[in-house]
MDAnalysis code that builds the backbone (N, CA, C; Angstrom):
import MDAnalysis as mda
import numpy as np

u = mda.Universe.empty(663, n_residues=221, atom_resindex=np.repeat(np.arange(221), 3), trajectory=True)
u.add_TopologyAttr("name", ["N", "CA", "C"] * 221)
u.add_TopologyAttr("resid", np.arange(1, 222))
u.add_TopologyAttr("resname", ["UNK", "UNK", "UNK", "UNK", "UNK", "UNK", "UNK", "UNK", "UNK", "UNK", "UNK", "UNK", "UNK", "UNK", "UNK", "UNK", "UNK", "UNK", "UNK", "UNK", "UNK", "UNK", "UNK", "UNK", "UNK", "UNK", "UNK", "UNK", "UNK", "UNK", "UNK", "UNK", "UNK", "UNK", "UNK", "UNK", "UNK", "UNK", "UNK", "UNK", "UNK", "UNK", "UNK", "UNK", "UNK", "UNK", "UNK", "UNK", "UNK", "UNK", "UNK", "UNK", "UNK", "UNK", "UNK", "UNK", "UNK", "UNK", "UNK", "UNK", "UNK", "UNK", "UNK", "UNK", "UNK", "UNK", "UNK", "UNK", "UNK", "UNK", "UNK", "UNK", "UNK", "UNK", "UNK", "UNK", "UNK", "UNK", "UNK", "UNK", "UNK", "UNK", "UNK", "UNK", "UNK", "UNK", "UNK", "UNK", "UNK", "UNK", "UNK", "UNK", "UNK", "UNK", "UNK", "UNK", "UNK", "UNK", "UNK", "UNK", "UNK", "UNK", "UNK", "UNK", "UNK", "UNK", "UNK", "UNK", "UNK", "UNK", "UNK", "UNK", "UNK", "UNK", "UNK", "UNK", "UNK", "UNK", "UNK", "UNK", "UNK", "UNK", "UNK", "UNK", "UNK", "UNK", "UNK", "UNK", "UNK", "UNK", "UNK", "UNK", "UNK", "UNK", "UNK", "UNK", "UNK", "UNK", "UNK", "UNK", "UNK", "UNK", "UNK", "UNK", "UNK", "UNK", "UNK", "UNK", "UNK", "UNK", "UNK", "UNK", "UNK", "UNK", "UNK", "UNK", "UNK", "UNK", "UNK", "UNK", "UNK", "UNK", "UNK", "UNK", "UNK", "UNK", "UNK", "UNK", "UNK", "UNK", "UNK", "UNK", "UNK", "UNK", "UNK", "UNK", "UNK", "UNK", "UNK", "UNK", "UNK", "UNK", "UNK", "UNK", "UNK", "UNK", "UNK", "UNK", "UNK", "UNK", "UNK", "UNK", "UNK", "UNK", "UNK", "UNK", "UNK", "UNK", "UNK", "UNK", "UNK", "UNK", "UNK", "UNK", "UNK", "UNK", "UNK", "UNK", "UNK", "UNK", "UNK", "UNK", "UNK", "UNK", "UNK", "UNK", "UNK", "UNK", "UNK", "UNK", "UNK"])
u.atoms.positions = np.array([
    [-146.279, 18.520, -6.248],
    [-146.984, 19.453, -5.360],
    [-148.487, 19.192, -5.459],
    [-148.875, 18.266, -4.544],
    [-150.729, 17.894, -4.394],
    [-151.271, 19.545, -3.793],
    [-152.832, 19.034, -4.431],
    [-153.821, 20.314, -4.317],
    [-153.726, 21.047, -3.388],
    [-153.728, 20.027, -1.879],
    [-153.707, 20.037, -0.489],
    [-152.462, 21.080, 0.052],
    [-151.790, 21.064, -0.393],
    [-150.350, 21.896, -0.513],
    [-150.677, 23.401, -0.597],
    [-151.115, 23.421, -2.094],
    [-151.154, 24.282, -3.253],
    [-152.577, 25.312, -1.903],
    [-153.579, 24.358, -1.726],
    [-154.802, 24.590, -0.879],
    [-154.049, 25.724, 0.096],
    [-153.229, 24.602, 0.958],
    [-152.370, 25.599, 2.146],
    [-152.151, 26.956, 2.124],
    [-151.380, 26.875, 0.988],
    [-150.228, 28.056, 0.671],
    [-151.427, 29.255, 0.504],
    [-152.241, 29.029, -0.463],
    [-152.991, 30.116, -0.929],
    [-154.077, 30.972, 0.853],
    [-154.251, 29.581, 1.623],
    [-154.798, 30.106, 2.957],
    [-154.067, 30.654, 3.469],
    [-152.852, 30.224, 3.481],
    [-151.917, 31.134, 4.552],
    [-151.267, 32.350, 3.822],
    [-151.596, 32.372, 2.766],
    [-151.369, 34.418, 1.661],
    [-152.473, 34.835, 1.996],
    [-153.163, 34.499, 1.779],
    [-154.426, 35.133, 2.276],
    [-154.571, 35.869, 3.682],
    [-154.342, 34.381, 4.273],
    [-153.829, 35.292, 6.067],
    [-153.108, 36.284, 6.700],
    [-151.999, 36.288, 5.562],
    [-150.361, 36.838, 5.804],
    [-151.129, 38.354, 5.340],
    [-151.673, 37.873, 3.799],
    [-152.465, 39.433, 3.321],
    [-153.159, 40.432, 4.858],
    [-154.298, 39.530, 5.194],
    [-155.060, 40.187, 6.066],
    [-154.813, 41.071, 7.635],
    [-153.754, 40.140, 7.815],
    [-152.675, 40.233, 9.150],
    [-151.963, 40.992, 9.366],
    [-151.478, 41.026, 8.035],
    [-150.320, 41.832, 8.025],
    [-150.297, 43.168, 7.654],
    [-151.312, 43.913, 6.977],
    [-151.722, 45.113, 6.888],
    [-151.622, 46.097, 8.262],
    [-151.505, 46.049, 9.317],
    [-151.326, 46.742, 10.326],
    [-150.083, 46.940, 10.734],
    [-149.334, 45.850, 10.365],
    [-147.477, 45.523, 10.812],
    [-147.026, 46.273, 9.924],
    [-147.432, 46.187, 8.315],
    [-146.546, 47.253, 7.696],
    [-146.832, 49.102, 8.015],
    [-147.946, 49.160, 8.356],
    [-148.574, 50.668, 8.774],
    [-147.780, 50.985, 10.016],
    [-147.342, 49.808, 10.668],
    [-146.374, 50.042, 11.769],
    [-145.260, 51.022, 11.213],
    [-143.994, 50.301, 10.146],
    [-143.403, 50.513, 9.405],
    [-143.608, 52.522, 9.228],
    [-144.388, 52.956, 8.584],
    [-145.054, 54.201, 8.061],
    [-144.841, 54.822, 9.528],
    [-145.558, 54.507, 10.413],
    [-146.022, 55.465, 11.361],
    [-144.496, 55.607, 12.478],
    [-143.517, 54.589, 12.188],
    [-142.294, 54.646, 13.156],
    [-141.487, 55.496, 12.682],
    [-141.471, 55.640, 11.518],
    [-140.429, 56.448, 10.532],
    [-140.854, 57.793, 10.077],
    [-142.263, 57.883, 10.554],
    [-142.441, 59.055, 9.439],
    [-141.627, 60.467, 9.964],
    [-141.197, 60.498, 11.188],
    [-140.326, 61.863, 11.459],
    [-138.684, 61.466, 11.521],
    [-138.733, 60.569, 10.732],
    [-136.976, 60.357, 10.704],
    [-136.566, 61.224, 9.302],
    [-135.074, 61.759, 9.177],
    [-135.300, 62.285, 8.182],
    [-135.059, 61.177, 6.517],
    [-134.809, 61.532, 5.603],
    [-135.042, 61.018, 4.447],
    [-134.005, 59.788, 4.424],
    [-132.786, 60.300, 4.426],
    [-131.580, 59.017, 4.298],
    [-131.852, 58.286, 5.591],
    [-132.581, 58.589, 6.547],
    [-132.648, 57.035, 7.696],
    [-133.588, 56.137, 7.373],
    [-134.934, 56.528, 6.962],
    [-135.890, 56.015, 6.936],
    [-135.492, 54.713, 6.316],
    [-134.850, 54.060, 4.810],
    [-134.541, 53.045, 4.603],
    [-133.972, 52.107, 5.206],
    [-133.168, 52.898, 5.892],
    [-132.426, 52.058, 7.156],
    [-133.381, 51.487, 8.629],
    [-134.054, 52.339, 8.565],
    [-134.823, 52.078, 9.817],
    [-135.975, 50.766, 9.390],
    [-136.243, 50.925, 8.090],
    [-137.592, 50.153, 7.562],
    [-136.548, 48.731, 6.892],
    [-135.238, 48.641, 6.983],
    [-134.740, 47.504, 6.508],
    [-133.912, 46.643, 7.678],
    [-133.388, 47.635, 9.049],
    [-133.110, 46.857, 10.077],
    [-134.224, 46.313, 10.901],
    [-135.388, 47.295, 11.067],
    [-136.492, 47.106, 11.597],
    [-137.571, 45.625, 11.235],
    [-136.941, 45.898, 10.150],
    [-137.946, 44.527, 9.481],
    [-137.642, 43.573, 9.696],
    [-136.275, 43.444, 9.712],
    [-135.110, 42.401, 9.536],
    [-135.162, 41.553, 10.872],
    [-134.973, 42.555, 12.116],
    [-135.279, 42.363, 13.085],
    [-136.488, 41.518, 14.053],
    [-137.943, 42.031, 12.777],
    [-138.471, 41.977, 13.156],
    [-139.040, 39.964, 12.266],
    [-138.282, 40.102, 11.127],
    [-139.172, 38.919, 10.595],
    [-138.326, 37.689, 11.853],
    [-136.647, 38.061, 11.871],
    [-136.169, 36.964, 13.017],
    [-136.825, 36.680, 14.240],
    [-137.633, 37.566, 14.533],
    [-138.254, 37.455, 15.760],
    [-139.757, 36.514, 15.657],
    [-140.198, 36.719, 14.540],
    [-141.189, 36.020, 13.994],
    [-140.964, 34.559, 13.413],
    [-139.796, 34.501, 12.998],
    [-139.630, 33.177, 12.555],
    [-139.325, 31.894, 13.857],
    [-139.339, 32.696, 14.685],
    [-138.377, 32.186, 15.846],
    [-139.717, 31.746, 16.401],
    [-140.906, 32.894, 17.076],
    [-142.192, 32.326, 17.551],
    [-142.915, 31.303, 16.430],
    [-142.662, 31.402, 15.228],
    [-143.773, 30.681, 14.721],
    [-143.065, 29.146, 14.904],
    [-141.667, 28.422, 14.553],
    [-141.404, 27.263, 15.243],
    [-141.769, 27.265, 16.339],
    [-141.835, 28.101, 17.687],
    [-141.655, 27.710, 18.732],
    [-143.058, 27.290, 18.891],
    [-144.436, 28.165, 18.452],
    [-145.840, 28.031, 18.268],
    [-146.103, 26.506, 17.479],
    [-145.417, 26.470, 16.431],
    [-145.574, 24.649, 15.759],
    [-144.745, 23.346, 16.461],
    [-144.022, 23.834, 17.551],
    [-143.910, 22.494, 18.760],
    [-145.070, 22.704, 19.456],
    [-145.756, 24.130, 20.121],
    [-146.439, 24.135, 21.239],
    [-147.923, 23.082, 20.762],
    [-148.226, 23.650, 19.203],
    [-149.537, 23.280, 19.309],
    [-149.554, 21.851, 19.200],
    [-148.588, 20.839, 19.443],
    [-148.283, 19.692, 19.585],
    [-149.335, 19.133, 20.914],
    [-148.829, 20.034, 21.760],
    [-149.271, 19.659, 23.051],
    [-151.002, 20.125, 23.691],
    [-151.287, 18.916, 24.270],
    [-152.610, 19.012, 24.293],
    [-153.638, 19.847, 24.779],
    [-154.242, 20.540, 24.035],
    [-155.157, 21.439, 24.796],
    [-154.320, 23.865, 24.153],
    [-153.467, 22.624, 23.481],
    [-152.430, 24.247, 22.906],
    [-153.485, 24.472, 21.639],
    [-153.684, 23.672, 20.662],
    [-154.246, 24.060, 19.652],
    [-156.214, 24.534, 20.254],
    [-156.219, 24.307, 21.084],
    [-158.139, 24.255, 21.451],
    [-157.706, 25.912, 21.864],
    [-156.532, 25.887, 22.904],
    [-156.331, 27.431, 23.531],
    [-156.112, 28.413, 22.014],
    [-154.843, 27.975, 21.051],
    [-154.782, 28.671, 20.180],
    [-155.949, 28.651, 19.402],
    [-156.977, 27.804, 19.037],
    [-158.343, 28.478, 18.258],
    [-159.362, 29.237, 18.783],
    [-159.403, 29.116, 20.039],
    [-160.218, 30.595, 20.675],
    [-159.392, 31.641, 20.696],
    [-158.085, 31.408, 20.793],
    [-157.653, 32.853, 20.260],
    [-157.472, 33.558, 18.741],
    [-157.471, 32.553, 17.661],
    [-157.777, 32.886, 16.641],
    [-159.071, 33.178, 16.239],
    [-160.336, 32.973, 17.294],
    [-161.433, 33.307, 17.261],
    [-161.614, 34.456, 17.605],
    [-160.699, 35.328, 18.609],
    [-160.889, 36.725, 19.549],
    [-160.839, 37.344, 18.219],
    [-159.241, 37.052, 17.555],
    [-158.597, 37.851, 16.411],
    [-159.499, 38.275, 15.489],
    [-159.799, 36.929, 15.093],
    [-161.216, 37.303, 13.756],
    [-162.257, 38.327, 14.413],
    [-162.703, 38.021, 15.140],
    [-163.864, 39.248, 15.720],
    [-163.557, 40.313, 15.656],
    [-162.311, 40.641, 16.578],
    [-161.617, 42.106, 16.554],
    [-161.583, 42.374, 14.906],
    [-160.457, 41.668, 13.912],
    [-160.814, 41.896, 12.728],
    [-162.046, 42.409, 12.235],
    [-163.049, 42.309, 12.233],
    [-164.306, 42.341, 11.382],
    [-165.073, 43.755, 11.821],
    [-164.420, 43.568, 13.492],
    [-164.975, 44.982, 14.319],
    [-164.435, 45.657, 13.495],
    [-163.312, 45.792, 13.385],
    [-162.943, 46.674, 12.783],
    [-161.516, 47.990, 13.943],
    [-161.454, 47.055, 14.965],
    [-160.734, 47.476, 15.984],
    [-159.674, 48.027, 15.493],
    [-158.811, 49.067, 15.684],
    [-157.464, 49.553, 15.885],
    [-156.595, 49.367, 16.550],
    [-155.099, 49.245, 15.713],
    [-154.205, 48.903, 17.117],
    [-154.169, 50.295, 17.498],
    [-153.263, 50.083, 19.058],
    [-152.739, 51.475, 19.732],
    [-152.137, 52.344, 18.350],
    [-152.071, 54.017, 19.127],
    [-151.436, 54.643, 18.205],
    [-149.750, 54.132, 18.528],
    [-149.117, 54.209, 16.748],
    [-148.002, 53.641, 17.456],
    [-146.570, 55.479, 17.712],
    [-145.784, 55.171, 18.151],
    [-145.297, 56.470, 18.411],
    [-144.292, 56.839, 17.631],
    [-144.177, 57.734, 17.014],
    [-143.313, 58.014, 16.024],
    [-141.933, 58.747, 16.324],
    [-141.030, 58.104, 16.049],
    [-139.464, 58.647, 16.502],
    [-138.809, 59.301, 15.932],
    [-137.764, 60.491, 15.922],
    [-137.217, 61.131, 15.485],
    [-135.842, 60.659, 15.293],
    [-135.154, 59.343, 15.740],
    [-133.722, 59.272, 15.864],
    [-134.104, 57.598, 14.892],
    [-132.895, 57.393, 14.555],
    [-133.202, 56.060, 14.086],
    [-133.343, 54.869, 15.035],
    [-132.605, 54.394, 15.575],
    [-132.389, 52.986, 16.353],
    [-134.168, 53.390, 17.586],
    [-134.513, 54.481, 17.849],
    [-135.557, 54.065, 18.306],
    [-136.546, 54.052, 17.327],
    [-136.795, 54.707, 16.307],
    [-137.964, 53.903, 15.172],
    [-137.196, 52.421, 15.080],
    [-136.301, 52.136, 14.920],
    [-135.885, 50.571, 14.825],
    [-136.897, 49.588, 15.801],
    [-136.150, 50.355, 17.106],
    [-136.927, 49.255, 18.638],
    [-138.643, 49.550, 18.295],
    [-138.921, 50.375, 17.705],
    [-140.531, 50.577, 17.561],
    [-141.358, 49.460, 16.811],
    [-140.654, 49.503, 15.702],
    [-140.993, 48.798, 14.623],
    [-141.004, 47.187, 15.212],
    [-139.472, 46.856, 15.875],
    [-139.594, 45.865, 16.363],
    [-140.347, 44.919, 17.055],
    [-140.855, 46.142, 18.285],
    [-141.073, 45.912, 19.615],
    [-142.852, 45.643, 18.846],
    [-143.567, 46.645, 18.052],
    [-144.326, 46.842, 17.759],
    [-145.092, 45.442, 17.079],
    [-143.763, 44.838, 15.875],
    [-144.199, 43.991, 15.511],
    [-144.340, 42.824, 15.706],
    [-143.846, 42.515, 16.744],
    [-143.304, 41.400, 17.234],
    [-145.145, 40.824, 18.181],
    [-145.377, 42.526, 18.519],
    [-146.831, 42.306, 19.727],
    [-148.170, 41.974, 18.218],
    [-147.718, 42.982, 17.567],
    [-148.974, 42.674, 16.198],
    [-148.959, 41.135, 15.787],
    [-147.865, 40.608, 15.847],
    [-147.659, 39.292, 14.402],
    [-148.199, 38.625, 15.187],
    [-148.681, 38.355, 16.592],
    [-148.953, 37.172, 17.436],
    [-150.149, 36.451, 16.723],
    [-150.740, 37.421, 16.182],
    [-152.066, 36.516, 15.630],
    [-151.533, 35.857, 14.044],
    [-150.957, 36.818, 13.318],
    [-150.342, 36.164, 11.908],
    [-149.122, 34.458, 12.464],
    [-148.727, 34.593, 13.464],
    [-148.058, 33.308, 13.853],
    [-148.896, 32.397, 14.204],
    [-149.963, 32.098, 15.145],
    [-150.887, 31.094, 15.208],
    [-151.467, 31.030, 14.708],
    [-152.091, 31.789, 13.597],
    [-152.824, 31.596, 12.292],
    [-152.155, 30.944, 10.935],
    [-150.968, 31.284, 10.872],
    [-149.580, 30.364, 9.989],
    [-149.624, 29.109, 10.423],
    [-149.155, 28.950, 11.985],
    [-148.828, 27.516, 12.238],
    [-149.884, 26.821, 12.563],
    [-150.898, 27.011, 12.514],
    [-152.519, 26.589, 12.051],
    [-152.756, 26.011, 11.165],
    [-152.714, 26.950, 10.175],
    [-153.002, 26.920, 8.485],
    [-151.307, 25.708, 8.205],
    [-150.514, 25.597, 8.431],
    [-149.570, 24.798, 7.765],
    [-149.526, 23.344, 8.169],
    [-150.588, 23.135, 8.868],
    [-150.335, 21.968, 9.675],
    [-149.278, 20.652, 10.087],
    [-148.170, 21.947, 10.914],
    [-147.043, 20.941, 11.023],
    [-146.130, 20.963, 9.355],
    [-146.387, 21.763, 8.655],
    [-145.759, 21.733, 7.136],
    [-144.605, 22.777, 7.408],
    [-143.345, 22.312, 7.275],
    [-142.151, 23.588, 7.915],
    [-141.859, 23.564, 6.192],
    [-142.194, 23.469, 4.870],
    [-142.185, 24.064, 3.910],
    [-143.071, 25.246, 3.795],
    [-144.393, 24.853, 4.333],
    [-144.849, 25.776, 4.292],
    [-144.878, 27.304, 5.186],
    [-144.737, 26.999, 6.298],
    [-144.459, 27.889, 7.261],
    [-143.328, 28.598, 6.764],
    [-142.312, 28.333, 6.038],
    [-140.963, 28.747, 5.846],
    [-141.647, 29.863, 4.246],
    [-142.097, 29.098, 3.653],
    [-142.811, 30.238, 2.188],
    [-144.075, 30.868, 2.728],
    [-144.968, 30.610, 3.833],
    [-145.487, 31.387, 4.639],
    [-144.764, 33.519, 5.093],
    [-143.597, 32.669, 5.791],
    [-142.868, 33.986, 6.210],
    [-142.252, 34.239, 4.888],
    [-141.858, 33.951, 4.077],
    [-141.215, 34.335, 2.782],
    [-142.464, 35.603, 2.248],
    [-143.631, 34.998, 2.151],
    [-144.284, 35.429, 1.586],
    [-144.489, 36.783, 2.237],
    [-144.921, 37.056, 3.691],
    [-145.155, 38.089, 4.326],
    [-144.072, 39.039, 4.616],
    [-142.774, 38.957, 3.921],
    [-141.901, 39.497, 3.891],
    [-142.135, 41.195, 3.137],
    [-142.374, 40.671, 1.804],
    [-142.795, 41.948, 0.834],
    [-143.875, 42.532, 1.367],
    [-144.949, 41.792, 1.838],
    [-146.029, 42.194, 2.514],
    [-145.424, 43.411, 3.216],
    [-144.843, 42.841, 4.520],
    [-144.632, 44.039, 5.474],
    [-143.829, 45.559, 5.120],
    [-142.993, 44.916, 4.170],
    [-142.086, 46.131, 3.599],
    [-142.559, 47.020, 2.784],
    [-143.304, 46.319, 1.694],
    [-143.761, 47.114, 0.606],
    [-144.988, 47.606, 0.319],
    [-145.719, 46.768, 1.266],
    [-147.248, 46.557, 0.744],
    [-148.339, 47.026, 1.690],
    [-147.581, 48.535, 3.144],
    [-148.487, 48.854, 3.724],
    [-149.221, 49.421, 3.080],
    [-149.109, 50.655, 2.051],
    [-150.233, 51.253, 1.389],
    [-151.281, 50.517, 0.121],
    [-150.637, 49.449, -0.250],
    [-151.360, 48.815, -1.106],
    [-152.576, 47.826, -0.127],
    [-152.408, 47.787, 0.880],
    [-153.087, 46.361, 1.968],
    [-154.234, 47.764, 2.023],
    [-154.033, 48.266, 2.562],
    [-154.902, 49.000, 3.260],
    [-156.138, 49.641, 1.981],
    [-155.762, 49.870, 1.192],
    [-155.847, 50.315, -0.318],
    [-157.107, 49.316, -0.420],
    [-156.843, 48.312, -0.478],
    [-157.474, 46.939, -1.484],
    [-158.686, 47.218, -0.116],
    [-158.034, 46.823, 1.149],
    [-159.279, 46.447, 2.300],
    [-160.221, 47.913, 2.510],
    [-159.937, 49.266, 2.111],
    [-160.525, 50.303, 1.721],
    [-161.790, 49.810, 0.856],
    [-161.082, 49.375, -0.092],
    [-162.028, 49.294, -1.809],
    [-162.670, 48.007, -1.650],
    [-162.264, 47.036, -1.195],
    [-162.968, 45.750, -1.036],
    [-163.187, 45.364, 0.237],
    [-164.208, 45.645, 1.041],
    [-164.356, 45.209, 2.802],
    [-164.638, 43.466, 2.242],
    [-164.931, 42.913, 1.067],
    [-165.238, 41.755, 1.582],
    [-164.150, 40.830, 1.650],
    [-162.767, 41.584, 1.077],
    [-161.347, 40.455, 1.451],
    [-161.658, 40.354, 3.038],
    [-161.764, 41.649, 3.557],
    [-161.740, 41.574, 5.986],
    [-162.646, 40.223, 6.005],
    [-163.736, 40.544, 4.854],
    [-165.049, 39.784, 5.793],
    [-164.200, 38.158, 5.466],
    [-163.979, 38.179, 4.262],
    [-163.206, 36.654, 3.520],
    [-161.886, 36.274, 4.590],
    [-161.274, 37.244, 5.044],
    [-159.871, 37.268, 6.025],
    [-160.545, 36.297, 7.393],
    [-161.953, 37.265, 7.575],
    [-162.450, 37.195, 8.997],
    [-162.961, 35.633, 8.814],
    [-163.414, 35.433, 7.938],
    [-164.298, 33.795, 8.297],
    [-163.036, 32.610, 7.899],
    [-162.188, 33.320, 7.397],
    [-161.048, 31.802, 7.207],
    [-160.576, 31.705, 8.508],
    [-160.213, 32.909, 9.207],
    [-159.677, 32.715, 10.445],
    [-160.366, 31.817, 11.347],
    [-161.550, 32.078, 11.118],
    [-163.077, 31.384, 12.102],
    [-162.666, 30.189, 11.690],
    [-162.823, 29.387, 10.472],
    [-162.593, 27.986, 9.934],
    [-161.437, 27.686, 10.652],
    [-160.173, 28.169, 10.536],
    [-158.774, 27.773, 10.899],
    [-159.184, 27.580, 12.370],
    [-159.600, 28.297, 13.206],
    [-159.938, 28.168, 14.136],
    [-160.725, 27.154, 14.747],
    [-161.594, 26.550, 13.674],
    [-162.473, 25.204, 13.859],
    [-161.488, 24.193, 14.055],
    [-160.666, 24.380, 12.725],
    [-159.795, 23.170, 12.559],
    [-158.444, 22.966, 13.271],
    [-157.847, 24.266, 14.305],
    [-157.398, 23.997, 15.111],
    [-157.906, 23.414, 16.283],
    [-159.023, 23.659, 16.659],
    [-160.061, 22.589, 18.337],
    [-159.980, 21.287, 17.693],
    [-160.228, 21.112, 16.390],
    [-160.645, 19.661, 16.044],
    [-159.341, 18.676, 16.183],
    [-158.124, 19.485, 15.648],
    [-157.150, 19.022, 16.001],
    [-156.240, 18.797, 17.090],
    [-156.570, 19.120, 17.782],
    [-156.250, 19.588, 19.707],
    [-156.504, 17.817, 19.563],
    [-155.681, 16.924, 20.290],
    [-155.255, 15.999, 20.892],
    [-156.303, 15.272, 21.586],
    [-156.924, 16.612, 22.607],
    [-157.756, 15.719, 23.449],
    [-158.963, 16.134, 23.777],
    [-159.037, 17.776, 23.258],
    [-160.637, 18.887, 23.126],
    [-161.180, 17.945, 21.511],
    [-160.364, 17.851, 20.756],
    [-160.696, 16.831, 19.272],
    [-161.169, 15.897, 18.812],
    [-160.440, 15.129, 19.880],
    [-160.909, 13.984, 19.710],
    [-162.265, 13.545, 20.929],
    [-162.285, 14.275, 21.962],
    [-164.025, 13.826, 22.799],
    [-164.495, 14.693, 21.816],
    [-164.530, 15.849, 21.240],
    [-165.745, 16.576, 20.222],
    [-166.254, 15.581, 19.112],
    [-165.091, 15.085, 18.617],
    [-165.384, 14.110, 17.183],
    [-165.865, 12.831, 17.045],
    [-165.569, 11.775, 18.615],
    [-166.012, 11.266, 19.241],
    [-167.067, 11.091, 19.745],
    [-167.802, 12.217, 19.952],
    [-169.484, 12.386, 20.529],
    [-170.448, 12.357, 18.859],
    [-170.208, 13.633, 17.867],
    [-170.856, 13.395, 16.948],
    [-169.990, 13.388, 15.408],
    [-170.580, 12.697, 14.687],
    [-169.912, 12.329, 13.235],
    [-170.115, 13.208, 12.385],
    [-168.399, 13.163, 11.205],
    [-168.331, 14.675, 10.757],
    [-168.097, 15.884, 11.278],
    [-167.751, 15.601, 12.992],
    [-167.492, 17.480, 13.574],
    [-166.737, 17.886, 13.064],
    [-165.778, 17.418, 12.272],
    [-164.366, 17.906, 12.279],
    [-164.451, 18.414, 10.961],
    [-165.653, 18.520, 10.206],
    [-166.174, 19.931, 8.992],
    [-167.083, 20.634, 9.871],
    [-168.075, 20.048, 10.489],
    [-168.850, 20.897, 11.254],
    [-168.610, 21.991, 11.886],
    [-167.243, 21.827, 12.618],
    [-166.866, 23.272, 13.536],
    [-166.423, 23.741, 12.658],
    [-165.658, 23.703, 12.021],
    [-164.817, 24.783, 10.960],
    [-166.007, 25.898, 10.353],
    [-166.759, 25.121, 9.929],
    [-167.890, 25.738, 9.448],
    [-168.295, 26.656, 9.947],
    [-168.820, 26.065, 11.114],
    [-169.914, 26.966, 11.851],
    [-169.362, 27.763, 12.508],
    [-167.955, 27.811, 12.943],
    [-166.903, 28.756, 13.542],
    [-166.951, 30.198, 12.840],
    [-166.429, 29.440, 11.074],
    [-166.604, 30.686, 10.106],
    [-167.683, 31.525, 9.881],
    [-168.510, 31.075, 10.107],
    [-170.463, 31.846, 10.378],
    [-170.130, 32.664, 11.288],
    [-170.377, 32.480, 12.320],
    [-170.911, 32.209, 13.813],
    [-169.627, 34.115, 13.725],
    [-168.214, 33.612, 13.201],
    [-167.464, 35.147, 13.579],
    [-167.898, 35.661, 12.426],
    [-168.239, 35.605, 11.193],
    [-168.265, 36.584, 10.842],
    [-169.754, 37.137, 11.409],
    [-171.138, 36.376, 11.543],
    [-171.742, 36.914, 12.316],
    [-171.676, 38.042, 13.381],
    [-170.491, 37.863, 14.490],
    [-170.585, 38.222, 15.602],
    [-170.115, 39.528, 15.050],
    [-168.581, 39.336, 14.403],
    [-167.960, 40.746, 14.121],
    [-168.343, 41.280, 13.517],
    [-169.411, 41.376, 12.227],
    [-170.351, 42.218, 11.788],
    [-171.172, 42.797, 12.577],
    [-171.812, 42.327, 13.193],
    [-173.120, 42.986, 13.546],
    [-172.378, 43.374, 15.326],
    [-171.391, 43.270, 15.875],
    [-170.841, 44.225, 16.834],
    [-170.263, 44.759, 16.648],
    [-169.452, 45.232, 15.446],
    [-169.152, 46.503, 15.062],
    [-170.137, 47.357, 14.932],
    [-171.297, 46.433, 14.121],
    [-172.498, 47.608, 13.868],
    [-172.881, 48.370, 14.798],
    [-172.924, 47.787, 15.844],
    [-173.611, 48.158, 16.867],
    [-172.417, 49.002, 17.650],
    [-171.765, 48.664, 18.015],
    [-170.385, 49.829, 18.649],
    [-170.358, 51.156, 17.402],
    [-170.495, 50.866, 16.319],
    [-170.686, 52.160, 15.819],
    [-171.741, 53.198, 16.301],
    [-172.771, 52.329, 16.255],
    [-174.422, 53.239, 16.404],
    [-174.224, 53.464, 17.554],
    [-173.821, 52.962, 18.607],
    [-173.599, 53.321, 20.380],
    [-172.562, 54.764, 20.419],
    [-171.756, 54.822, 19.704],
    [-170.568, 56.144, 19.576],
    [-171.567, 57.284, 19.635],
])
């Protein structure tokens, strides 16, 4: 197992960490009016449901970014993500059910719209590695189940994991354009070394932006 590996894995926990803090709060907020004996059920079909659905986009996302001009599209969208991240944005409220099988479809439906960014940020970070992508979702497993109140907990007490979350995304995001087929290769092509350069300056440049426009959407409220 080379560094490069070892490198991976720890970016994409990291990611899974940052990402995934909202998917398990999903979890909490679908169940909380079910009564006591459903709730396990709801938070173990729901999940279940929900990681198959995820495992399914993130292969389908590691053929797409094959194709040219998929990985340049997927790093401006891992660029939106990070921003929103750092803002500090909220998802929708999610709606809380009283019967089981609809906290189920909630959880599902819910997570399936949240993970979009934890999937192109995985099949990013793994580059084409289906070991890794596979201990990727392994990993975000406990995450989602166990670890909504602890995620939220840590990013409470420590804002600089968001800010650390927010600029890897920015990097991943470099290093998905650089890798794009044919946005990659005219960028890398024109000047020498882009292909640290953007990563870099990607990771600046958002945490820049999403700091200081949150700031400012706060003071505007």
């Amino acid at each position: 197992m080379d560094s490069t590996f070892i490198l991976n894995l720890l970016e994409i926990l990291l990611i899974n960490i940052v990402l995934s803090g909202d998917n398990a709060v999903v979890i909490a907020l679908a169940c909380r009016k079910l009564p006591a004996h459903h709730r396990k059920k709801a938070i173990f079909f729901g999940t279940f449901g929900a990681i198959v659905l995820r495992v399914a986009l993130t292969f389908i996302a590691v053929y797409l970014l094959s194709i040219p001009f998929v990985n340049f599209i997927g790093g401006l969208l891992l660029i939106w993500i990070a921003i929103r991240l750092l803002r500090g944005e909220e998802e929708e409220d999610i709606r809380a059910n009283s019967n089981l099988m609809g906290a189920i479809q909630t959880i599902i439906s819910a997570d399936v719209i949240m993970s979009l960014d934890n999937v192109v940020a995985v099949a990013g970070s793994a580059n084409g590695n289906m070991l890794l992508i596979v201990l990727g979702l392994l990993i975000s497993i406990p995450l989602i189940i166990w670890g909504s109140q602890l995620l939220m907990t840590i990013m409470e007490k420590f804002p600089i994991v968001v800010i650390i979350g927010g600029g890897l995304l920015g990097y991943t995001a470099g290093e998905m354009i650089v890798k794009d087929e044919l946005v990659g290769r005219f960028l890398t092509g024109m000047i020498p070394n882009l292909d640290f350069v953007i990563p870099v300056t990607l990771m600046i440049v958002v945490i820049l932006i999403g700091k200081f426009s949150g700031y400012f959407a706060k003071e505007a409220r």
